[in-house]
Backbone as numpy.savetxt, mean C-alpha at the origin, in Angstrom:
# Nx Ny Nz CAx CAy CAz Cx Cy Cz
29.98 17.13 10.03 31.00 17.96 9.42 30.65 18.26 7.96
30.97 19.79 7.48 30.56 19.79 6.13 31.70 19.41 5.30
32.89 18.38 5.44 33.13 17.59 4.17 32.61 16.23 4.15
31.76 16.02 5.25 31.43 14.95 4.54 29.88 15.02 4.14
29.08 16.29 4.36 28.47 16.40 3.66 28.83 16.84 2.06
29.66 17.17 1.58 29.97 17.24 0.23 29.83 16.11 -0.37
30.22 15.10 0.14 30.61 13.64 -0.24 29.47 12.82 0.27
28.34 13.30 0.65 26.98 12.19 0.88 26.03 12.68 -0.52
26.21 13.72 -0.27 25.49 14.99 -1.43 25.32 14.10 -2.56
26.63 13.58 -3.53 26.13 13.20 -4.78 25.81 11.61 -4.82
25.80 10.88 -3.69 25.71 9.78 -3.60 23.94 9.83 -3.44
23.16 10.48 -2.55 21.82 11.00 -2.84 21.63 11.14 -3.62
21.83 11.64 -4.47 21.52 12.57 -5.87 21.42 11.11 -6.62
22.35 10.56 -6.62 22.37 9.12 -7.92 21.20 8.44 -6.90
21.10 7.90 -5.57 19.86 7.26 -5.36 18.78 8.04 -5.60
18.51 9.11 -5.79 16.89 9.59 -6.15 16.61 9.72 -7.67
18.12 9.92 -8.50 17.66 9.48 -10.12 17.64 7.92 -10.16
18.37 7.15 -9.51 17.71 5.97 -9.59 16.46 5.10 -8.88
16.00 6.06 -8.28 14.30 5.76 -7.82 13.61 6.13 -9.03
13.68 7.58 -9.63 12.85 7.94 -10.74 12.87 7.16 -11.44
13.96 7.11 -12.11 14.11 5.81 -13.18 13.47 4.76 -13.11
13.17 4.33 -11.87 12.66 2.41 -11.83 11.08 2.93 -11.57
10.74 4.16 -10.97 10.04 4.46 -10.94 8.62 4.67 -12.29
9.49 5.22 -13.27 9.59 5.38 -14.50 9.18 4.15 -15.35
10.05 3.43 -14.97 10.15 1.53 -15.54 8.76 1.18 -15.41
8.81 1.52 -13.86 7.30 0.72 -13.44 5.64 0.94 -14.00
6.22 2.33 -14.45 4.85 3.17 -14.84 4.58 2.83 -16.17
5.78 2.53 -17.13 5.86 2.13 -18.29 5.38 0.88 -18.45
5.90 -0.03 -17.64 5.66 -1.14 -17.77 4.06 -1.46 -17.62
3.24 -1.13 -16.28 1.79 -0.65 -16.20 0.89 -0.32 -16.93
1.51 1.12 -18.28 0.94 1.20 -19.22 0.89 0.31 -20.64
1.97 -0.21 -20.56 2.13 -1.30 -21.49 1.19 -2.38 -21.76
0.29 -2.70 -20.59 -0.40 -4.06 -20.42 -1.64 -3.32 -20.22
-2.81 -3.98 -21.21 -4.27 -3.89 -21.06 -4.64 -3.90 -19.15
-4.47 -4.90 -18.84 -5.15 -5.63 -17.35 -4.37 -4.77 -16.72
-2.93 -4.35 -16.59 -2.40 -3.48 -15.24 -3.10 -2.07 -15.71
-3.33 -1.24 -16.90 -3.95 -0.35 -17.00 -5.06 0.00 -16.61
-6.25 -1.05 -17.08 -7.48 -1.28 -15.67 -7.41 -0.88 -13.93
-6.45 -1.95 -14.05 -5.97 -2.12 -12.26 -5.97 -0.60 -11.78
-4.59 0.20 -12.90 -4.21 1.32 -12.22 -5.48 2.30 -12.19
-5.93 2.24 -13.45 -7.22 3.19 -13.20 -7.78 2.81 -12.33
-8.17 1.69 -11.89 -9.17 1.65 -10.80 -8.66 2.02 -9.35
-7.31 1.44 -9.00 -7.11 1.98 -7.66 -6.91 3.31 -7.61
-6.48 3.96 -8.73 -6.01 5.52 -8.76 -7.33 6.22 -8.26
-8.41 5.69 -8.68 -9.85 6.27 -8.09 -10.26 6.55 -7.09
-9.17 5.66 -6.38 -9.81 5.74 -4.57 -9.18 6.39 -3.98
-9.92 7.50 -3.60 -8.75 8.52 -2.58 -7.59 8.57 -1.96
-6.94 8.51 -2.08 -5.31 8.31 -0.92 -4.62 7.06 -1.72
-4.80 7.23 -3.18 -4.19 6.16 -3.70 -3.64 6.69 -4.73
-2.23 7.15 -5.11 -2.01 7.51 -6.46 -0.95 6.73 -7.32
0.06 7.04 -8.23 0.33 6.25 -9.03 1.36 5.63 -7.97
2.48 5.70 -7.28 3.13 5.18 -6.68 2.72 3.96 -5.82
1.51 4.02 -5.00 0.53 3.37 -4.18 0.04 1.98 -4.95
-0.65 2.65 -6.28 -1.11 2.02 -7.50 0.19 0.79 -8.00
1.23 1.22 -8.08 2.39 0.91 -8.67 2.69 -0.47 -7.65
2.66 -0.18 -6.71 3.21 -0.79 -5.36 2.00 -2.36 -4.85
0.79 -1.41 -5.21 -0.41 -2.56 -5.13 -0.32 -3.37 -6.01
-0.41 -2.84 -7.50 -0.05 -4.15 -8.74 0.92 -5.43 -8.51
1.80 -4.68 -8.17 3.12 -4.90 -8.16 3.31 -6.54 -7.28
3.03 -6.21 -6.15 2.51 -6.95 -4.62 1.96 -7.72 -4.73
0.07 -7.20 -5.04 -0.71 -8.37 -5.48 -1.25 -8.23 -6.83
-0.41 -9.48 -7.55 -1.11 -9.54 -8.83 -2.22 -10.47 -8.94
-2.85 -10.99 -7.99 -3.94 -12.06 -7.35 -5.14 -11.04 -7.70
-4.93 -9.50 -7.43 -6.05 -8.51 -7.33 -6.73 -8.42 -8.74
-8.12 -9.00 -8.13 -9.60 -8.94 -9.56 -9.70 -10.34 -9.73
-8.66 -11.25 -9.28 -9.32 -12.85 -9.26 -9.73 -13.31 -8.08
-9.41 -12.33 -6.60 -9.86 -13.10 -5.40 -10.92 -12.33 -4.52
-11.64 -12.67 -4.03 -12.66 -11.81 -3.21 -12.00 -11.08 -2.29
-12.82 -10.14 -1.83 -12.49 -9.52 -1.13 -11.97 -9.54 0.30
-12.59 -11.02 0.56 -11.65 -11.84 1.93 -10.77 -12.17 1.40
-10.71 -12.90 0.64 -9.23 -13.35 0.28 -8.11 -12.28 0.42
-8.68 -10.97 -1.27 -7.65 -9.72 -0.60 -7.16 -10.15 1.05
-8.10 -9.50 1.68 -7.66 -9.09 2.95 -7.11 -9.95 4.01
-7.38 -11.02 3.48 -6.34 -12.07 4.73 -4.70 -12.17 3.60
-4.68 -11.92 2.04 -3.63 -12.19 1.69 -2.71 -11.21 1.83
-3.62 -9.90 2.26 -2.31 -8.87 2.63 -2.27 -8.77 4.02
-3.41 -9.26 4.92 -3.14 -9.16 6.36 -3.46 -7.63 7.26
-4.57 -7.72 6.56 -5.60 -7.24 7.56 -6.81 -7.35 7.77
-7.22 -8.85 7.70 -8.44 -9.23 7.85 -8.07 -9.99 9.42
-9.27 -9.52 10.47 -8.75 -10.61 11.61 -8.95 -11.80 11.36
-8.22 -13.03 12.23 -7.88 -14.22 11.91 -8.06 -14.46 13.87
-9.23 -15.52 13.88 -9.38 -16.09 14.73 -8.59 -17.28 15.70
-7.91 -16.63 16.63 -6.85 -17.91 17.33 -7.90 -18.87 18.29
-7.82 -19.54 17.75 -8.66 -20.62 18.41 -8.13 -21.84 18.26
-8.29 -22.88 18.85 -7.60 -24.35 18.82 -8.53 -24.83 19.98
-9.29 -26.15 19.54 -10.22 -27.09 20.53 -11.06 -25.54 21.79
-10.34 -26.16 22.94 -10.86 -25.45 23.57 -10.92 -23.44 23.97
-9.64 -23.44 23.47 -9.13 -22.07 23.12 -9.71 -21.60 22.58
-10.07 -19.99 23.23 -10.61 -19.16 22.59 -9.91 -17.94 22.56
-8.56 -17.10 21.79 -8.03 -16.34 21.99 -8.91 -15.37 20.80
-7.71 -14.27 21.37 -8.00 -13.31 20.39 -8.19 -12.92 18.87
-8.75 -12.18 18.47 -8.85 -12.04 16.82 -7.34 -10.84 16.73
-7.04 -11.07 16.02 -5.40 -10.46 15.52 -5.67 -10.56 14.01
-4.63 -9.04 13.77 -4.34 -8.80 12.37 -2.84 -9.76 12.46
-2.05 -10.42 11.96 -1.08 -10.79 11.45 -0.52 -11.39 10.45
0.13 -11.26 10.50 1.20 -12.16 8.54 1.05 -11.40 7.42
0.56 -12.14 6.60 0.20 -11.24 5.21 1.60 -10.29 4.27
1.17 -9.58 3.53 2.31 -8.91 3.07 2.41 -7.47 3.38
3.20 -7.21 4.18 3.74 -6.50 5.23 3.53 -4.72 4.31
4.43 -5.04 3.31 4.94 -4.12 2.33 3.11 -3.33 1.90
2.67 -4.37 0.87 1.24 -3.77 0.69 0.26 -2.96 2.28
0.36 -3.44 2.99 0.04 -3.09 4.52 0.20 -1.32 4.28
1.51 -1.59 4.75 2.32 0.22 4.88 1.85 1.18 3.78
1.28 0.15 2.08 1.33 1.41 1.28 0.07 1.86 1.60
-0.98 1.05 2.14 -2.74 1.00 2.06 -2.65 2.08 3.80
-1.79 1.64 4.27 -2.06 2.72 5.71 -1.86 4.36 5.10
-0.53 4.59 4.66 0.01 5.54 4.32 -1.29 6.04 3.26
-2.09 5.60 2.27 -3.18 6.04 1.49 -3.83 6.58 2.45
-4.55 5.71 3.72 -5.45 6.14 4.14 -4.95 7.24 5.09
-4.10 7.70 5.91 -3.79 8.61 5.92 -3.81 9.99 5.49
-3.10 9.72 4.13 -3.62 10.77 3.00 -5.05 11.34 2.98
-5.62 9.86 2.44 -7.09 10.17 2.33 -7.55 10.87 3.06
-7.46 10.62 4.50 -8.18 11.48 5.67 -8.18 12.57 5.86
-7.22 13.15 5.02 -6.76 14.89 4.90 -7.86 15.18 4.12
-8.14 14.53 3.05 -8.76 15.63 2.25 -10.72 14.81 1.86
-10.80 13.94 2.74 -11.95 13.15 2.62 -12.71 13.52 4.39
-13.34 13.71 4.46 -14.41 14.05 5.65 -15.07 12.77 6.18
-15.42 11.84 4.98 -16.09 10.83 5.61 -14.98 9.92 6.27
-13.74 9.82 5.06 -12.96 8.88 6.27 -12.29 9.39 7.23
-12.51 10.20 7.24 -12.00 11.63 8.79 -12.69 11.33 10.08
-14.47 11.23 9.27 -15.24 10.75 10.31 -15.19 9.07 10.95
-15.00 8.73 10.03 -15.26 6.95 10.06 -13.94 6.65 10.69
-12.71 7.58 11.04 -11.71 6.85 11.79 -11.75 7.61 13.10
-12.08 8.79 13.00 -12.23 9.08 14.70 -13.44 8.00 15.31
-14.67 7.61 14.66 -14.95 7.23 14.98 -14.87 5.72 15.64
-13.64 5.29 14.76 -13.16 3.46 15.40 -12.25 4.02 16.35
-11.71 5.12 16.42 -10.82 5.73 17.72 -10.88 5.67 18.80
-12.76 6.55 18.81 -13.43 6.41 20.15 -13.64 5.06 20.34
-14.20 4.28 19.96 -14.38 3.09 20.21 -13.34 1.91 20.45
């Protein structure tokens, strides 16, 4: 019904100035600090990664530039992790990790794939396979 779209209308409106805003916060805050300014420049570099992504990665893992690159990837959970016990030999599975960082690094690569060829190629190619 359109009265109660009248009445969702400005309740939107205050949640998307208050995304900008923290949004805002966050970016400030980022530039504020030597080491998150690094960070951001560096992930901002990688295709399908921009300040929001950037924002979201800092944010998540502040572990990132002290742990290898396994580490990264089992601490956000997508490195496989071998189920095994004595005689068991199950499957390798992505699971646990931090869920949140996950969604922003999919959603990049996504992106990326639009406007990058190689990772266009390099994911049809784990497709077929």
């Amino acid at each position: 019904p359109k009265h109660l779209a009248g009445t969702i209308k400005p309740v939107l409106t205050t949640f998307k100035n208050q995304i900008e805003k923290t949004e805002q916060k966050i970016l400030s805050l980022i530039e504020s600090c030597p080491e998150y300014q690094n960070k951001n420049r560096l992930l901002q570099s990688v295709p399908g990664i921009g300040k929001v992504a950037a924002a979201s990665i800092i944010s998540n893992v502040p572990e990132l530039g002290l742990i290898t690159n396994k580490q990264a990837a089992a601490l956000i959970g997508v490195a496989p992790i071998n189920r095994e016990s004595g005689r068991y030999k199950g499957k390798r599975v992505i699971q646990g990790g931090r869920a949140q960082v996950r969604t922003v690094l999919y959603m990049a690569m996504m992106s990326a794939m639009q406007c990058n060829p190689v990772f266009k190629d390099t994911y049809q190619r784990l497709l077929d396979a």
